[in-house]
C-alpha positions as CSV (number, residue, x, y, z in Angstrom):
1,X,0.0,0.0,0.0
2,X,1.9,2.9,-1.2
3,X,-0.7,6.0,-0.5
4,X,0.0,8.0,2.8
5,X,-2.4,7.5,5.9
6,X,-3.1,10.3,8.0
7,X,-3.8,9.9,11.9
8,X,-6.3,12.0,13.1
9,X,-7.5,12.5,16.6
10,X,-10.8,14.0,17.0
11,X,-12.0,16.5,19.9
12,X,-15.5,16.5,20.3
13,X,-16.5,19.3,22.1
14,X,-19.3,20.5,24.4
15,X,-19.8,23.3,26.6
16,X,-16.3,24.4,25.8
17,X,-15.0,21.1,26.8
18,X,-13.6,17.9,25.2
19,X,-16.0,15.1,25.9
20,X,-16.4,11.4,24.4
21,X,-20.0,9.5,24.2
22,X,-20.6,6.0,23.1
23,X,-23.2,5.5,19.9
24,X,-23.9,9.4,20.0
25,X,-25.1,9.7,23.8
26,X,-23.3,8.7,27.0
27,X,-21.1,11.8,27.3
28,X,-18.0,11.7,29.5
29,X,-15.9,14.5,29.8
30,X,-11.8,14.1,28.3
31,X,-10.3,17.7,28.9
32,X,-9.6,20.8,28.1
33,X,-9.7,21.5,24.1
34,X,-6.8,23.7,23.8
35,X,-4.1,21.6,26.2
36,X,-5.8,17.8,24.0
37,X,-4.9,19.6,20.5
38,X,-1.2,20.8,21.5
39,X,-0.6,16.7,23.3
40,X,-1.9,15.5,20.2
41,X,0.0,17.9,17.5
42,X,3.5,17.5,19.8
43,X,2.7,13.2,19.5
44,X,2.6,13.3,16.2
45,X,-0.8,13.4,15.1
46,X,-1.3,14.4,11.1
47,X,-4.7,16.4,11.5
48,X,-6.6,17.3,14.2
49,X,-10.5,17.8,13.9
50,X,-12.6,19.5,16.4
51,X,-16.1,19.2,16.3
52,X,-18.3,21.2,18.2
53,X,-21.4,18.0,18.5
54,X,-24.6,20.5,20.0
55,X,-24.1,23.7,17.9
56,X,-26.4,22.1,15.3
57,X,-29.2,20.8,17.7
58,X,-28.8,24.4,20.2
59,X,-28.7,26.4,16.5
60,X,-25.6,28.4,17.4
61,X,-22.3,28.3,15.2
62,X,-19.1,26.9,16.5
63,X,-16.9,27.8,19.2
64,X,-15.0,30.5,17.4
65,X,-13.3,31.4,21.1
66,X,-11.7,27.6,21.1
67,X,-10.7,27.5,17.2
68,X,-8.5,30.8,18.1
69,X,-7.2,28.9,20.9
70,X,-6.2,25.8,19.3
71,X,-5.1,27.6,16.3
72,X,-2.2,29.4,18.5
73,X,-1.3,25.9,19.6
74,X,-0.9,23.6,16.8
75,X,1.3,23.6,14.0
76,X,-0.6,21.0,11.9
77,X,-3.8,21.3,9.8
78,X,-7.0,21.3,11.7
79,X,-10.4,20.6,11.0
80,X,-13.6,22.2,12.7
81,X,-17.3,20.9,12.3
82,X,-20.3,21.9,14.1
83,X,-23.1,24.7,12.9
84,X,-21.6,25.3,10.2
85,X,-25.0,26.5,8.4
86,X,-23.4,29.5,5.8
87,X,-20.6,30.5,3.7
88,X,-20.7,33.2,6.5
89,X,-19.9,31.2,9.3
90,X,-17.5,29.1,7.8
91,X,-15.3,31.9,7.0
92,X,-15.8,33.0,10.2
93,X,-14.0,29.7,11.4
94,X,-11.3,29.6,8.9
95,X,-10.5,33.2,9.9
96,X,-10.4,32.5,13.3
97,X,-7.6,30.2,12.6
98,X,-8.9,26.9,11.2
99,X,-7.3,25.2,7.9
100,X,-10.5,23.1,6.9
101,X,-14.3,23.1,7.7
102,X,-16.5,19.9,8.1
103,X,-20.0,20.7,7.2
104,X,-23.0,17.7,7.7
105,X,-26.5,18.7,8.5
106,X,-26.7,22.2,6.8
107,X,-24.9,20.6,3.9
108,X,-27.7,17.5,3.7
109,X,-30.5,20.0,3.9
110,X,-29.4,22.2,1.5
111,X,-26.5,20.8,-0.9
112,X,-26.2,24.1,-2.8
113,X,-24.0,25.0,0.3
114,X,-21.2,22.4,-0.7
115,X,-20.4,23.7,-4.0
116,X,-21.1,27.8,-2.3
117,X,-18.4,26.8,0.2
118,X,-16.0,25.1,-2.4
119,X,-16.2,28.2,-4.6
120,X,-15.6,30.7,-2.0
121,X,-12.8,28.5,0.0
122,X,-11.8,26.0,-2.4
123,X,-12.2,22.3,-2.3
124,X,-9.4,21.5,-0.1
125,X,-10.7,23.9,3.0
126,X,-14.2,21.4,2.7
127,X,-15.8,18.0,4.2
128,X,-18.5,16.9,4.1
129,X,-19.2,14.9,7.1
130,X,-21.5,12.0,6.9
131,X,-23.1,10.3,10.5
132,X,-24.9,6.9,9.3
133,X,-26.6,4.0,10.8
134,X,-27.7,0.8,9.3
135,X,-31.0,0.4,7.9
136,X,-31.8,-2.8,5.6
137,X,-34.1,-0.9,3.7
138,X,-31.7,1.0,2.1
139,X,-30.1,0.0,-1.0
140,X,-26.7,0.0,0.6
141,X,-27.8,-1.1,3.9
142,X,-27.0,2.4,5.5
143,X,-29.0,5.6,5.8
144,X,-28.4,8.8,6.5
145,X,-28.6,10.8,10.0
146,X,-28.8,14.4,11.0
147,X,-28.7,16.3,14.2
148,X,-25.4,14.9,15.6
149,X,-27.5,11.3,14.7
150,X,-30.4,12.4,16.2
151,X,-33.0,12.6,13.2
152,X,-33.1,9.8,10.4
153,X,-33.2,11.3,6.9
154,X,-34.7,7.9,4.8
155,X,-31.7,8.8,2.4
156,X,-29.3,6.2,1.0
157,X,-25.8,7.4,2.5
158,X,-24.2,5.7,-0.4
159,X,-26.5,7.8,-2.7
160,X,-25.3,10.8,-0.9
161,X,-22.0,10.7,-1.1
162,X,-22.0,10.3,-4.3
163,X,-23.8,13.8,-4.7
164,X,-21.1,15.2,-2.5
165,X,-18.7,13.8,-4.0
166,X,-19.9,15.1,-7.5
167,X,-19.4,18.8,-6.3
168,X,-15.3,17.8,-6.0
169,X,-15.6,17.6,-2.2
170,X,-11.9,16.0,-1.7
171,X,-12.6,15.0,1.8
172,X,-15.5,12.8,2.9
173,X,-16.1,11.6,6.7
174,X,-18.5,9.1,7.2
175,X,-19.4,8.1,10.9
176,X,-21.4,4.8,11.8
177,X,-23.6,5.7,14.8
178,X,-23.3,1.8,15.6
179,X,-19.7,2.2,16.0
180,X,-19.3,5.0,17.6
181,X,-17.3,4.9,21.2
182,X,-17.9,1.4,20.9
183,X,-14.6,0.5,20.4
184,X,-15.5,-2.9,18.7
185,X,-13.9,-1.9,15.0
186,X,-14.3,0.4,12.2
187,X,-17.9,0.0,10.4
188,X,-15.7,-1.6,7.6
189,X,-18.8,-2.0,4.9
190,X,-19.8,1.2,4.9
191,X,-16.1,2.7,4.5
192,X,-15.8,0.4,1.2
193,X,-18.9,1.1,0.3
194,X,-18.5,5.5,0.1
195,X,-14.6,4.5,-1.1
196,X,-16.2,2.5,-4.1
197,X,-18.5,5.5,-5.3
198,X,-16.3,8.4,-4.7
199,X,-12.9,9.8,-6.2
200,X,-12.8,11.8,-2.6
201,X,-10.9,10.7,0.5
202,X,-12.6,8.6,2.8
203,X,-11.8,9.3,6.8
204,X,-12.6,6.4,8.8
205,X,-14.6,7.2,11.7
206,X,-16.5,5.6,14.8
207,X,-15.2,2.5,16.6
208,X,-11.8,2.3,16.9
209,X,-10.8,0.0,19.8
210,X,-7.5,-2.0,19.0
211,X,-4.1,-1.3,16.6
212,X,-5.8,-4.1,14.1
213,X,-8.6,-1.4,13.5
214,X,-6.9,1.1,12.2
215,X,-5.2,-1.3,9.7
216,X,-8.2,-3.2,8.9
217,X,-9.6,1.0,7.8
218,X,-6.7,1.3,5.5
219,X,-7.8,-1.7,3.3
220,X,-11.5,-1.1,3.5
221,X,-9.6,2.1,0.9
222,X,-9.9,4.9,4.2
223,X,-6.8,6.8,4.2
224,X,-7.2,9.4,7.1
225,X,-7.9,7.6,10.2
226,X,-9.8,9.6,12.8
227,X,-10.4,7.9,16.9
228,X,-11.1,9.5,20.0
229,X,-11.4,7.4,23.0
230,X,-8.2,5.3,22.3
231,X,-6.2,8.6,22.0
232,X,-8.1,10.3,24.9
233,X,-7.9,7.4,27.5
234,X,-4.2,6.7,26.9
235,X,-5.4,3.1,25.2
236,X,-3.4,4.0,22.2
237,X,-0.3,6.2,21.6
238,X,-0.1,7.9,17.8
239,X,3.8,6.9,18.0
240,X,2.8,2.9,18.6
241,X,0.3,3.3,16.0
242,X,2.2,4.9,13.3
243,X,4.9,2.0,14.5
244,X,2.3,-0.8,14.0
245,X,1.0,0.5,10.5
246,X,4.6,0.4,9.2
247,X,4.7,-2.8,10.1
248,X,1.3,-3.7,8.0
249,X,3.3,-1.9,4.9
250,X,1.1,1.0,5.2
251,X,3.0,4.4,4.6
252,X,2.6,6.9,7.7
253,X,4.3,10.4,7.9
């Protein structure tokens, strides 16, 4: 496997704070936002993304107070997600220091935002985020959720990334609600499944829980591998990761 995997830790954040939950719900609280992004930048992480999981449901934008923070910090590219509703706000967040915006709900109810955003920012400083859950009803088994996984949409989630993806969106981050926090594995199908429609980058997300995971991502076709309770809870170091996935012949930086 010659492409280049990227680790990325994830800080969801609530109330100012970094926090972890298990499926969605089940919060826990894991620090301070600021002091988890410089740890994770000075370990080596690749990315960071922080995503702010209530601004969509209280219908507020994101933490633009925390973004400055973190952005005086860190010295590699971050991520931010979380109300991002308008070209307006996510300039707002790129301004206060951000590299790249993750957009989800807003995007889902109204897709002429993607190819708005990718034409004010360009398609590198867009993802589109994607929280899914199974549902056998669906042509590829999964459907789409909104809300921070709150609200079902009855949309294929295969379907719809291929819409994103048809904008030029280079980034796509599907999360499996049945994964999520669980720590039991990577939803594996549904990673092929968005990496077999798309030209974009697929991030794996939701479930990571042993080193095996994170390899098992890479040949589902993810090549940016996001987790958060491993990293958080000291389970996993990035260094002994990026050590293991060498030894799978995966390229790390």
């Amino acid at each position: 496997m010659s492409k280049n995997v990227k680790i990325m830790p994830c800080l969801d954040m609530q109330n100012g704070r970094v926090v972890k939950g298990i499926h969605f719900v089940d919060i826990v609280d894991a620090g301070d936002p600021v002091t988890c992004a410089k740890a994770y930048c000075d370990a080596g992480a690749d990315e960071i993304a922080l995503l702010d999981i209530t601004a969509t449901v209280e219908n507020r934008s994101t933490m633009l107070d925390v973004v400055k923070r973190v952005s005086e910090v860190v010295t590699i590219p971050f991520t931010v997600g979380g109300g991002i509703s308008s070209v307006e706000t996510a300039a707002q967040v790129l301004n206060a220091g951000a590299d790249k915006i993750s957009t989800s709900s807003a995007a889902f109810r109204n897709p002429q935002l993607i190819p708005d955003m990718i034409k004010a920012f360009g398609a590198d400083k867009v993802t589109v985020a994607i929280d899914v859950d199974l549902n056998a009803e669906m042509p590829s088994g999964y459907e789409v959720y909104i809300d921070g996984g709150r609200t079902a949409t009855g949309v294929d989630a295969v379907e719809w990334a291929k819409k994103v993806d048809a904008f030029g969106v280079q980034v796509i981050l599907p999360t499996s609600k049945a994964g999520d926090g669980a720590k039991t594995g990577y939803d594996l199908p549904v990673i092929r499944a968005i990496k077999n429609a798309v030209n974009a980058e697929v991030v794996a997300s939701g479930g990571a829980g042993t080193l095996e995971h994170f390899a098992e991502a890479v040949e589902a076709g993810a090549s940016v591998l996001l987790a958060a309770s491993v990293f958080h809870f000291g389970t996993i170091s990035i260094p002994d990761l990026k050590k293991y996935l060498k030894t799978k012949g995966i390229n790390v930086r």
